[in-house]
N, C-alpha and C positions, 0 to 999 in steps of 0.2 A: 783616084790615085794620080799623085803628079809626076813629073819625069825625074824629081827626087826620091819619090817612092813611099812618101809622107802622103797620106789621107787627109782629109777634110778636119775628119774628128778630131785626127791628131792635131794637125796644125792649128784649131780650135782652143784644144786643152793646152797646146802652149803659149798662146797668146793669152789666155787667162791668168795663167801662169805666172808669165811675164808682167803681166799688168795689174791684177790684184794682189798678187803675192812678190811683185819686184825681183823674180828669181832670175833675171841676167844682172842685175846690178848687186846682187848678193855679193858679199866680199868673205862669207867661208871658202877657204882655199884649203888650210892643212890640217890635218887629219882624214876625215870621210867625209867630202862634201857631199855623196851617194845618198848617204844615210840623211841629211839635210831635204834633199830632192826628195826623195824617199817619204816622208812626214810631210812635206807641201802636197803631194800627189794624192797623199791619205786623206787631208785634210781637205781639197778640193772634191774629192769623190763623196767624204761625207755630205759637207754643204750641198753640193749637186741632186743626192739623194733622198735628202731634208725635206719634207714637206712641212714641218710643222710653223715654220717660220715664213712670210711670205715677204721675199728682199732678194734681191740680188746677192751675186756670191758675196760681194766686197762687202754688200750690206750685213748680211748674215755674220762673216766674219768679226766686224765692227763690232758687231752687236754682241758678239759670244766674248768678246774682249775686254765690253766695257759691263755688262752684267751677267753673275754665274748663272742665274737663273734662267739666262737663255740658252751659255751653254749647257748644264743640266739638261733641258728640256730636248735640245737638239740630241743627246747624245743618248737620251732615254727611249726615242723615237729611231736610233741606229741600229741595226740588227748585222751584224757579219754572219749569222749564218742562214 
């Protein structure tokens, strides 16, 4: 814990954040930018939990962007409960 009160972990996942997903340079502003944050943090958690793929997050992400059949496979391999 640091004297901001922020964790390791955390400040990890939002340097991830920040850097595979561009989320301070995002320019949603009006409406629910929550709900924006919201769906990147999903989205980070699944790829993190991914084993079927073996790549980095940014790679993973890439890859599920440019062919469905990876993300299929990634999302076939996700279990929320």
């Amino acid at each position: 814990m640091t004297s901001d009160g922020t964790s390791s972990l955390q400040r990890g996942q939002q340097y991830v954040l920040d850097v595979v997903f561009s989320e301070d340079s995002s320019r949603i502003r009006k409406g629910t930018p929550e709900i924006a944050s919201g769906f990147r943090r999903l989205a980070l958690n699944i790829l993190q939990k991914d084993t079927a793929i073996k790549d980095a997050i940014r790679g993973k992400r890439k890859r599920c962007g440019w062919d469905n059949s990876a993300i299929e496979k990634l999302l076939a391999g996700y279990s929320c409960c």
